[in-house]
PDB file with SEQRES, HELIX, SHEET and CRYST1 records, atoms N, CA, C and O in Angstrom:
SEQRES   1 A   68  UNK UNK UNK UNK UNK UNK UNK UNK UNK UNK UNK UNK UNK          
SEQRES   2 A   68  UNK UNK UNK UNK UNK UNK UNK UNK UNK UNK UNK UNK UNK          
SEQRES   3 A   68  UNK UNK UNK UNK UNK UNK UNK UNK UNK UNK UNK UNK UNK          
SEQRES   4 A   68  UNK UNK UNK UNK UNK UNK UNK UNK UNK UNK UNK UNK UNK          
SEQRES   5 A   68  UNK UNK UNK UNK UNK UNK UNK UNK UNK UNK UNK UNK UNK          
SEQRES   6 A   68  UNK UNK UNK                                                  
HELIX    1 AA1 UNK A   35  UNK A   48  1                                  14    
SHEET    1 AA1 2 UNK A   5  UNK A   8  0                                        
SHEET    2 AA1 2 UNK A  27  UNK A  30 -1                                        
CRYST1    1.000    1.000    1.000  90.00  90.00  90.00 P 1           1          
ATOM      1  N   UNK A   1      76.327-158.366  33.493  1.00  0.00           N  
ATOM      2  CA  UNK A   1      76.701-159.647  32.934  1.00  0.00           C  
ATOM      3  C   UNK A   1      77.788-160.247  33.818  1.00  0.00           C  
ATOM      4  O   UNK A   1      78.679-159.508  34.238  1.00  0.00           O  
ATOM      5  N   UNK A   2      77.770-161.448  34.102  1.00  0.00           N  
ATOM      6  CA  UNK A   2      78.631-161.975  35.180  1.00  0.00           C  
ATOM      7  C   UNK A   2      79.707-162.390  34.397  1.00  0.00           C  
ATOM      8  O   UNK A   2      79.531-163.042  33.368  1.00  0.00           O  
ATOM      9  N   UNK A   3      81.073-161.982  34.902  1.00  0.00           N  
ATOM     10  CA  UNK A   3      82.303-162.291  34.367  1.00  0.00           C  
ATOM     11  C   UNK A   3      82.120-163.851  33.416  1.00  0.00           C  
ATOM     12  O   UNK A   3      81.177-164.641  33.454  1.00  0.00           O  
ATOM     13  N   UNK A   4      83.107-163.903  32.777  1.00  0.00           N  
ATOM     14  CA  UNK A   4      83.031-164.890  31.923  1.00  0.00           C  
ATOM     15  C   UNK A   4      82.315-165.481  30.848  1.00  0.00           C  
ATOM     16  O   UNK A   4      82.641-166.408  30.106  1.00  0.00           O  
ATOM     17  N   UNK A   5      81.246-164.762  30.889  1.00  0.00           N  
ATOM     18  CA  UNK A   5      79.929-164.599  30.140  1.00  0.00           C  
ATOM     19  C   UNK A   5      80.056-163.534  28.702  1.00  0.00           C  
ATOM     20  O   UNK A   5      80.538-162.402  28.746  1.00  0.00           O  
ATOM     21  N   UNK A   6      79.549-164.145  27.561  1.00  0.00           N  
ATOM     22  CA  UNK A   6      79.322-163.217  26.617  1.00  0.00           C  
ATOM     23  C   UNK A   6      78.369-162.992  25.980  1.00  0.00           C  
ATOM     24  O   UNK A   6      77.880-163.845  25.239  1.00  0.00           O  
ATOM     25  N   UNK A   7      77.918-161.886  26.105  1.00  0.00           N  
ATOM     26  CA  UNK A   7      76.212-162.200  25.085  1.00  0.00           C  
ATOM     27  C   UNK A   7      76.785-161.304  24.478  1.00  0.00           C  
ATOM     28  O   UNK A   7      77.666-160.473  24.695  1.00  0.00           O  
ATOM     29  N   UNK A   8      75.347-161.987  22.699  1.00  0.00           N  
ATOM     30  CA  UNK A   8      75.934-162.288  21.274  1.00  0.00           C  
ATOM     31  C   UNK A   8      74.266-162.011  20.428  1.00  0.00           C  
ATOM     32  O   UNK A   8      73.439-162.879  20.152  1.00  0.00           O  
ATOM     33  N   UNK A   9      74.182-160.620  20.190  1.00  0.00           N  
ATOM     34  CA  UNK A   9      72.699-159.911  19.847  1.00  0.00           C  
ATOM     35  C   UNK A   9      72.026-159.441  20.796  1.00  0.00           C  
ATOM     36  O   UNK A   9      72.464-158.953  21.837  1.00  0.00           O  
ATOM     37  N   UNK A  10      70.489-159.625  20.340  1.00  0.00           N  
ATOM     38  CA  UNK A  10      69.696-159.887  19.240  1.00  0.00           C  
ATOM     39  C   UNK A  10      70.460-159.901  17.834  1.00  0.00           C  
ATOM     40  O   UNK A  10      71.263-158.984  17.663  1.00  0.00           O  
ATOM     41  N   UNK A  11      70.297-160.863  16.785  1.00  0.00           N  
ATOM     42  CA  UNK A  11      69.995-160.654  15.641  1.00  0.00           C  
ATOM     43  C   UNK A  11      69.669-161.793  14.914  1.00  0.00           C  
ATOM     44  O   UNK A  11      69.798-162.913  15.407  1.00  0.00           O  
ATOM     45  N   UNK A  12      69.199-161.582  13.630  1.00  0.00           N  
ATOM     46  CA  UNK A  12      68.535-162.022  12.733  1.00  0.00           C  
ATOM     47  C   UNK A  12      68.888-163.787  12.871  1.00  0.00           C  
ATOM     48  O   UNK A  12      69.971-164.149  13.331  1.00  0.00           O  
ATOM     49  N   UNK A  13      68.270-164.377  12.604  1.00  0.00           N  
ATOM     50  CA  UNK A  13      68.754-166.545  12.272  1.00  0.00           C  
ATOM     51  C   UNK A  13      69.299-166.239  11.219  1.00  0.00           C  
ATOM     52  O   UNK A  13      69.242-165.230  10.517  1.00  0.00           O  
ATOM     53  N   UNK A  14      69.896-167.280  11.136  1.00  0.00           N  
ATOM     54  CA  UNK A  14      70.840-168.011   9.443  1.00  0.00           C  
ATOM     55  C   UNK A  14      69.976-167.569   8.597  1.00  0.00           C  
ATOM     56  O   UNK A  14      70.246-166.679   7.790  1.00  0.00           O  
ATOM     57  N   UNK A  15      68.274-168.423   8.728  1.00  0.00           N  
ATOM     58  CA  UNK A  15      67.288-167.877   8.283  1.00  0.00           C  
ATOM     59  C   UNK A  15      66.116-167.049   8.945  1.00  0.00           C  
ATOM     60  O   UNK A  15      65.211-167.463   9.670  1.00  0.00           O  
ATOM     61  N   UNK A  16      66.333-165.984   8.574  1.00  0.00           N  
ATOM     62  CA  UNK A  16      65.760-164.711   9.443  1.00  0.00           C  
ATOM     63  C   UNK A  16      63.849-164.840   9.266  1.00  0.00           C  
ATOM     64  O   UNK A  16      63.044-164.396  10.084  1.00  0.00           O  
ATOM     65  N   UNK A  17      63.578-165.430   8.215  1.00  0.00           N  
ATOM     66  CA  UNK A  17      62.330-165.603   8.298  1.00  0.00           C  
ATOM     67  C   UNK A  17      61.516-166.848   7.552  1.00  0.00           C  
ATOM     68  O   UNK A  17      61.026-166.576   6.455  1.00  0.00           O  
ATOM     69  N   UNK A  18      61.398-167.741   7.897  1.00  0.00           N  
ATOM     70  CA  UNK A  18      60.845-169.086   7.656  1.00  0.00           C  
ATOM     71  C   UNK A  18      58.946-169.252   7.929  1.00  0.00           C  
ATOM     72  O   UNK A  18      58.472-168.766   8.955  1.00  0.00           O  
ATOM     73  N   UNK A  19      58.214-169.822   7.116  1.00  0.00           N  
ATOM     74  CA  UNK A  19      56.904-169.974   7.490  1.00  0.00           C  
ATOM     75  C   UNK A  19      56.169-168.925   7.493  1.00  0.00           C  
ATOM     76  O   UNK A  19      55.000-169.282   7.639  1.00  0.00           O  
ATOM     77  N   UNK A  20      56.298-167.350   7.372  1.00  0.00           N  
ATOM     78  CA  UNK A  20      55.921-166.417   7.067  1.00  0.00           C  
ATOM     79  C   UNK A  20      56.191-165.616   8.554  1.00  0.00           C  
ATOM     80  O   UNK A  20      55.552-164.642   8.952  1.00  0.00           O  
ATOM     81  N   UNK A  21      57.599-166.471   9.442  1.00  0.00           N  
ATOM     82  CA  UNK A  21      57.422-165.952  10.303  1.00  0.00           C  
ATOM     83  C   UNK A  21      58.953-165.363  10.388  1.00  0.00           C  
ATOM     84  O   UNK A  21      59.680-165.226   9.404  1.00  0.00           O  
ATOM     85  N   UNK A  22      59.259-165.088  11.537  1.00  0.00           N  
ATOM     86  CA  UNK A  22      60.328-163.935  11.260  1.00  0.00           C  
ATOM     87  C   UNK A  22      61.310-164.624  12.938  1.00  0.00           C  
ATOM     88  O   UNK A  22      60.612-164.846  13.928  1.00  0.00           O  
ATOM     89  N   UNK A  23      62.628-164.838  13.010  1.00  0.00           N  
ATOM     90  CA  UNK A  23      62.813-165.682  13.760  1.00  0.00           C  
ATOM     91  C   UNK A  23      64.720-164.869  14.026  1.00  0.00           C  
ATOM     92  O   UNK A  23      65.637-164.698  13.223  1.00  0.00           O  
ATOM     93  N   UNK A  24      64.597-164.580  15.443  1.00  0.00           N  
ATOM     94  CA  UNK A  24      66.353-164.319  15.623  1.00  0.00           C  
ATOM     95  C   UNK A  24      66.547-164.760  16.873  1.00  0.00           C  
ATOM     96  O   UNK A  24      65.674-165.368  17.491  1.00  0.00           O  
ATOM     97  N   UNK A  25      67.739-164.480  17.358  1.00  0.00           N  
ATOM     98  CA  UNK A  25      68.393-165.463  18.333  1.00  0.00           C  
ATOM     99  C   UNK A  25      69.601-164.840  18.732  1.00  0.00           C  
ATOM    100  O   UNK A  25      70.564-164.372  18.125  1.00  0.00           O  
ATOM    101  N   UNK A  26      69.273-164.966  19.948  1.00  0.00           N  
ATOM    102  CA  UNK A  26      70.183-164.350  21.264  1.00  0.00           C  
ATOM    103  C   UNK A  26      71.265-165.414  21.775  1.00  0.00           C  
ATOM    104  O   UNK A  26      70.740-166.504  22.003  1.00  0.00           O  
ATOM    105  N   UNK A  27      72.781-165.370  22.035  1.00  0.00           N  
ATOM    106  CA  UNK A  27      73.482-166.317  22.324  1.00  0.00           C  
ATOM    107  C   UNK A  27      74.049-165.787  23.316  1.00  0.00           C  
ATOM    108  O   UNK A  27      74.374-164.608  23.450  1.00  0.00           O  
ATOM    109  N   UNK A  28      74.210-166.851  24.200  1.00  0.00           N  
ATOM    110  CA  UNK A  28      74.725-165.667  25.503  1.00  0.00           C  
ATOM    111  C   UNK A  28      75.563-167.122  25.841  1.00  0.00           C  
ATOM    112  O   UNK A  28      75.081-168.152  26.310  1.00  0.00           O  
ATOM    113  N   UNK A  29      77.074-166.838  25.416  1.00  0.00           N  
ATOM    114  CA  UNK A  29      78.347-167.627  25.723  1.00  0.00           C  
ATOM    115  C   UNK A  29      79.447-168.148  26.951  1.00  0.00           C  
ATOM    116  O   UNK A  29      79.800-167.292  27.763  1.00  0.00           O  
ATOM    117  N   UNK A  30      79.815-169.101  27.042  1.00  0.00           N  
ATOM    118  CA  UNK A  30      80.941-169.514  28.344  1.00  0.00           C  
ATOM    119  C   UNK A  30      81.631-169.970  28.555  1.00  0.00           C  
ATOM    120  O   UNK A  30      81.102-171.024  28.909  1.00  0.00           O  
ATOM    121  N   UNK A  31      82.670-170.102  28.670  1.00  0.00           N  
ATOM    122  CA  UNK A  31      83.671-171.178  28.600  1.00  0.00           C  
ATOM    123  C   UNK A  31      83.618-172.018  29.820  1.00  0.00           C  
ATOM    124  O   UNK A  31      84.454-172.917  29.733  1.00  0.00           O  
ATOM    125  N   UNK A  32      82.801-172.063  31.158  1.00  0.00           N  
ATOM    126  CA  UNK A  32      82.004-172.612  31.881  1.00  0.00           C  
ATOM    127  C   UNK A  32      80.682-173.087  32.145  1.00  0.00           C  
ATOM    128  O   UNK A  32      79.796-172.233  32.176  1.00  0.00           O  
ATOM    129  N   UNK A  33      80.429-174.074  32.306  1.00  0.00           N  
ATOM    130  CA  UNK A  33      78.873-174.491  32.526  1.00  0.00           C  
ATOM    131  C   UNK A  33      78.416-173.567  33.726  1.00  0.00           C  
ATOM    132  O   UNK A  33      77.564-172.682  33.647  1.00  0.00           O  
ATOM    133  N   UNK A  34      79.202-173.962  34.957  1.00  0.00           N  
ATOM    134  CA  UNK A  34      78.556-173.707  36.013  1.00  0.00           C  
ATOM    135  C   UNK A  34      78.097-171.953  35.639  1.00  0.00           C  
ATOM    136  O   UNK A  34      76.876-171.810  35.590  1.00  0.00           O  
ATOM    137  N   UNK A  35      78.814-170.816  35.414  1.00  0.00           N  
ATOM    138  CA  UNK A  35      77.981-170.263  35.342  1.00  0.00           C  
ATOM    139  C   UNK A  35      77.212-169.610  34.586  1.00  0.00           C  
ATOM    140  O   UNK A  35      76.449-168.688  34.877  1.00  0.00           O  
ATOM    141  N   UNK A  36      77.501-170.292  33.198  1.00  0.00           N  
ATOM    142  CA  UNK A  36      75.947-169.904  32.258  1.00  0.00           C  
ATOM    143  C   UNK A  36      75.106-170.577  33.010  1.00  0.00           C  
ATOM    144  O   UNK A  36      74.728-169.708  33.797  1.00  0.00           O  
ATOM    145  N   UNK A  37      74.570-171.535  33.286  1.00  0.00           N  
ATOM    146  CA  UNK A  37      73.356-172.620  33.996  1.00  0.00           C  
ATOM    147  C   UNK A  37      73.327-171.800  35.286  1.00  0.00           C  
ATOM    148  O   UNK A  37      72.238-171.910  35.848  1.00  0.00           O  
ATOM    149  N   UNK A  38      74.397-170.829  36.069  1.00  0.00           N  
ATOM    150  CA  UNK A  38      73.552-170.115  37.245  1.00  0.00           C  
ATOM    151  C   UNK A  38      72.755-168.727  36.571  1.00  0.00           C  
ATOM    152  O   UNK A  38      71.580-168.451  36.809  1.00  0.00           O  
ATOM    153  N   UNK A  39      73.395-168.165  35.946  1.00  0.00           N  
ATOM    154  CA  UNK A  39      72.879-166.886  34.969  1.00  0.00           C  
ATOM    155  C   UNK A  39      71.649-167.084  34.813  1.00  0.00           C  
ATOM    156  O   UNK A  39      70.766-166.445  35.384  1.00  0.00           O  
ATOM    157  N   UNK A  40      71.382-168.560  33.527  1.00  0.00           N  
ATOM    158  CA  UNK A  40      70.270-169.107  32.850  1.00  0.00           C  
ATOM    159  C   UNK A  40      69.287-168.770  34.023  1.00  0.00           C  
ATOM    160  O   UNK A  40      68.359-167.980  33.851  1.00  0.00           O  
ATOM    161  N   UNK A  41      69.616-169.660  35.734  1.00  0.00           N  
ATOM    162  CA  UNK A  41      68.361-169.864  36.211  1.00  0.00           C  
ATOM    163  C   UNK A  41      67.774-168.890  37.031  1.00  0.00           C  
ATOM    164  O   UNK A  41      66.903-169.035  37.888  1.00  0.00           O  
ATOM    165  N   UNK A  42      68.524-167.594  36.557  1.00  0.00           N  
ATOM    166  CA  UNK A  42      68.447-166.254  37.821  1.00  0.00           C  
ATOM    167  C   UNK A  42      67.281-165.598  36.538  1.00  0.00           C  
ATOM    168  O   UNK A  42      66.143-165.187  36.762  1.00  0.00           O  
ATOM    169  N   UNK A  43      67.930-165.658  35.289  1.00  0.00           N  
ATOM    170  CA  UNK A  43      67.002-165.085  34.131  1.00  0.00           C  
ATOM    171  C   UNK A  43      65.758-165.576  33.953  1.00  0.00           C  
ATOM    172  O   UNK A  43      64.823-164.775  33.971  1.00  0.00           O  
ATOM    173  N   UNK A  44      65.529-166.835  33.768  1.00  0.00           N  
ATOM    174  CA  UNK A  44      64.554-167.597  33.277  1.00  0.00           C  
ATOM    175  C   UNK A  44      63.151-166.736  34.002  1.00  0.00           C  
ATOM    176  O   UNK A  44      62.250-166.343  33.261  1.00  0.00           O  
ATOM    177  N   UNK A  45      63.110-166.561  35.138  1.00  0.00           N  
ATOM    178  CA  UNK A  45      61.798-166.185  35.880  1.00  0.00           C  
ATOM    179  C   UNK A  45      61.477-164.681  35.449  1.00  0.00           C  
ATOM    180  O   UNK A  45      60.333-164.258  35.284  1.00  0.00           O  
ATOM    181  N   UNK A  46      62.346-164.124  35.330  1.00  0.00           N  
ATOM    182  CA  UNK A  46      62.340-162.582  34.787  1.00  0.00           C  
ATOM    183  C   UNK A  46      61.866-162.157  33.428  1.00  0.00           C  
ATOM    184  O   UNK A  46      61.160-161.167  33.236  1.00  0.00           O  
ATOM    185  N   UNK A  47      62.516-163.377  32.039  1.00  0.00           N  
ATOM    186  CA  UNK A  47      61.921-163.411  30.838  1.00  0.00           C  
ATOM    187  C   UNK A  47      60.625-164.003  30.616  1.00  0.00           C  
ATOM    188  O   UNK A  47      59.986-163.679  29.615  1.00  0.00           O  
ATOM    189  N   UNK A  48      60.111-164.946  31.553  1.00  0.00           N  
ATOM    190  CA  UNK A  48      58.957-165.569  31.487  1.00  0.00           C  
ATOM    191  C   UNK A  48      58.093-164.428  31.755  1.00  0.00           C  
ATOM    192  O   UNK A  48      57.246-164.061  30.942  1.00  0.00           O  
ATOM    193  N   UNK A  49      58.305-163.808  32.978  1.00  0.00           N  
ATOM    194  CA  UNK A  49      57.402-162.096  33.712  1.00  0.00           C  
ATOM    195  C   UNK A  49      57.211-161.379  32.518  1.00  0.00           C  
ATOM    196  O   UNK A  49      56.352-160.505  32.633  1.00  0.00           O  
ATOM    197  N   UNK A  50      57.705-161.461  31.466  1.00  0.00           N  
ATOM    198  CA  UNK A  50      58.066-160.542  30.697  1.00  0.00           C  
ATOM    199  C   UNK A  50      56.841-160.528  29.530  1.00  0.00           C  
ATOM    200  O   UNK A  50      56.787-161.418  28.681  1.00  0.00           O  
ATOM    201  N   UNK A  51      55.643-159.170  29.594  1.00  0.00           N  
ATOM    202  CA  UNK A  51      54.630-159.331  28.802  1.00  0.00           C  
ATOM    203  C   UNK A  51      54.917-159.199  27.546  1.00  0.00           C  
ATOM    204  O   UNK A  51      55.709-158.292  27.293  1.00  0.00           O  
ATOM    205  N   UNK A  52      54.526-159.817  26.675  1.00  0.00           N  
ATOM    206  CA  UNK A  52      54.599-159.736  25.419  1.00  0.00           C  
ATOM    207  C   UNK A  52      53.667-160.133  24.118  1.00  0.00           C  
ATOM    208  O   UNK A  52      52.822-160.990  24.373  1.00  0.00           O  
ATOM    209  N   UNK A  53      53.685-159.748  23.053  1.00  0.00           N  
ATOM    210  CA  UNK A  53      52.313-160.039  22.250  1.00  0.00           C  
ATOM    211  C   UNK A  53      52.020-161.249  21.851  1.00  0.00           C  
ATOM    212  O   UNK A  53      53.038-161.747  21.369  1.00  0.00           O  
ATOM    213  N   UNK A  54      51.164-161.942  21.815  1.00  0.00           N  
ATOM    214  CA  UNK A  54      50.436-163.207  22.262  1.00  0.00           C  
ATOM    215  C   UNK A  54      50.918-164.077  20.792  1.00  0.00           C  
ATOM    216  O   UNK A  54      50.778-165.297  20.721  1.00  0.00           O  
ATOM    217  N   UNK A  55      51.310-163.520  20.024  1.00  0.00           N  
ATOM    218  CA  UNK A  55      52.022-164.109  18.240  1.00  0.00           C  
ATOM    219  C   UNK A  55      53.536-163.941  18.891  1.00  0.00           C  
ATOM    220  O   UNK A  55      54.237-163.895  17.880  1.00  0.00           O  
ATOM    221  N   UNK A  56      54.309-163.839  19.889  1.00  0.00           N  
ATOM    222  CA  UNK A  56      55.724-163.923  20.249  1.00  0.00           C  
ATOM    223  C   UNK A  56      55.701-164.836  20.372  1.00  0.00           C  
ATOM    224  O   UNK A  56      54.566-165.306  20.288  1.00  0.00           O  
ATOM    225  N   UNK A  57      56.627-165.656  20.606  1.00  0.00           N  
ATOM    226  CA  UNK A  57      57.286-166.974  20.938  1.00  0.00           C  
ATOM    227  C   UNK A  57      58.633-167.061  21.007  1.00  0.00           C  
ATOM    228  O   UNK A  57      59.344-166.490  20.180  1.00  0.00           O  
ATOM    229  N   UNK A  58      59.257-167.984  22.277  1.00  0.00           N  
ATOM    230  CA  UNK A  58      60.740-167.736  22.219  1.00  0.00           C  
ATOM    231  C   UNK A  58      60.729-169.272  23.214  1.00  0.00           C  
ATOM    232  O   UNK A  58      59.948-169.890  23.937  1.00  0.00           O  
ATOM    233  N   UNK A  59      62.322-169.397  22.634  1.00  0.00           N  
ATOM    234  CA  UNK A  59      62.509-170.915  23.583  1.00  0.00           C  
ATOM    235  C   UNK A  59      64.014-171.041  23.468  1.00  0.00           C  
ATOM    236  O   UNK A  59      64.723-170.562  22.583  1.00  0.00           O  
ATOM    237  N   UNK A  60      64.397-171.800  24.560  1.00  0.00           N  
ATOM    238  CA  UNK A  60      65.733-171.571  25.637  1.00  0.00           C  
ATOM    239  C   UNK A  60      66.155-173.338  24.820  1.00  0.00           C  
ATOM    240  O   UNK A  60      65.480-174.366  24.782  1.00  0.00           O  
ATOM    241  N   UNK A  61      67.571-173.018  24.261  1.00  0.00           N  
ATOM    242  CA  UNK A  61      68.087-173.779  23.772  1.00  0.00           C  
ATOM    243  C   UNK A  61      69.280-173.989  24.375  1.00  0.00           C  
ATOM    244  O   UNK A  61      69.883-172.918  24.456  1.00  0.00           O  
ATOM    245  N   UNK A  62      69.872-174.869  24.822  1.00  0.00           N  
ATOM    246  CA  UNK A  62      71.410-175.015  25.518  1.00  0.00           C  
ATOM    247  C   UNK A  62      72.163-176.128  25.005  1.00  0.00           C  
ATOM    248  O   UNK A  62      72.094-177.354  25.088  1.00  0.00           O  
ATOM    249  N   UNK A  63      72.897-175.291  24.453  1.00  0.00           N  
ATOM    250  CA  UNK A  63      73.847-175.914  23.716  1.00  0.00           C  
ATOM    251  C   UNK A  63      73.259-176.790  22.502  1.00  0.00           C  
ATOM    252  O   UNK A  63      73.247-177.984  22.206  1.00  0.00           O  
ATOM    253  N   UNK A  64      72.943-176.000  22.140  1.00  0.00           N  
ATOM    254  CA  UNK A  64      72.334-176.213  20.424  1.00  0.00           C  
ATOM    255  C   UNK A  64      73.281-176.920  19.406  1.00  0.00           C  
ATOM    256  O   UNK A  64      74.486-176.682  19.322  1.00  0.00           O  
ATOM    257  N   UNK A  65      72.597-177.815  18.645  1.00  0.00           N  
ATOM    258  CA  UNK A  65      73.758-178.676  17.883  1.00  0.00           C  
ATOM    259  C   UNK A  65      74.058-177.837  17.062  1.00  0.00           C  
ATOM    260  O   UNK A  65      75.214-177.527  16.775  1.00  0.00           O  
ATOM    261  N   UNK A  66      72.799-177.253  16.467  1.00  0.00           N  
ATOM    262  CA  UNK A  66      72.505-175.846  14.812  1.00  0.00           C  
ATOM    263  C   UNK A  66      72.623-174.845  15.486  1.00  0.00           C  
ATOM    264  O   UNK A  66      72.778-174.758  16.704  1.00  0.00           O  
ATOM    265  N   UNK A  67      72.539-173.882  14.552  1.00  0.00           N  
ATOM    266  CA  UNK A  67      71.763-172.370  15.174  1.00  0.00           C  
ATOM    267  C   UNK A  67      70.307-171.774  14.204  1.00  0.00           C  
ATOM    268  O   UNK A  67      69.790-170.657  14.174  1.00  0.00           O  
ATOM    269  N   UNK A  68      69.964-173.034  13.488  1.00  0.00           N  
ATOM    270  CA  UNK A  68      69.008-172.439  12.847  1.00  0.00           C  
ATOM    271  C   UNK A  68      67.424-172.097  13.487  1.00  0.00           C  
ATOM    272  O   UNK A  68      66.586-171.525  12.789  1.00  0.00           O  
TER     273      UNK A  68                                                      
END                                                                             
């Protein structure tokens, strides 16, 4: 993890399961832009590589107004 950086889970949403589906959230913190947004774009290609079961779904939120 690159200095200045804090990651915050896995765990559960506010609401952990909505629609019959089941939903948590990873926060990964900074008191700098520049380098969460370099982190973000070193990760992004690595989590995309990343196989997973075809009912997963996940999506990259920055700077979220909610956390729901």
């Amino acid at each position: 993890m690159p200095r200045g950086l804090k990651l915050l889970g896995p765990a559960p949403a506010a609401m952990a399961k909505r629609a019959g589906r089941y939903h948590a959230q990873l926060l990964l913190e900074a008191r700098e832009r520049a380098p969460l947004h370099r982190t973000l774009t070193e990760w992004l290609p690595d989590v995309e590589g990343i196989k997973s079961p075809r009912d997963l779904r996940w999506s990259l939120d920055v700077d979220p107004l909610d956390l729901f």
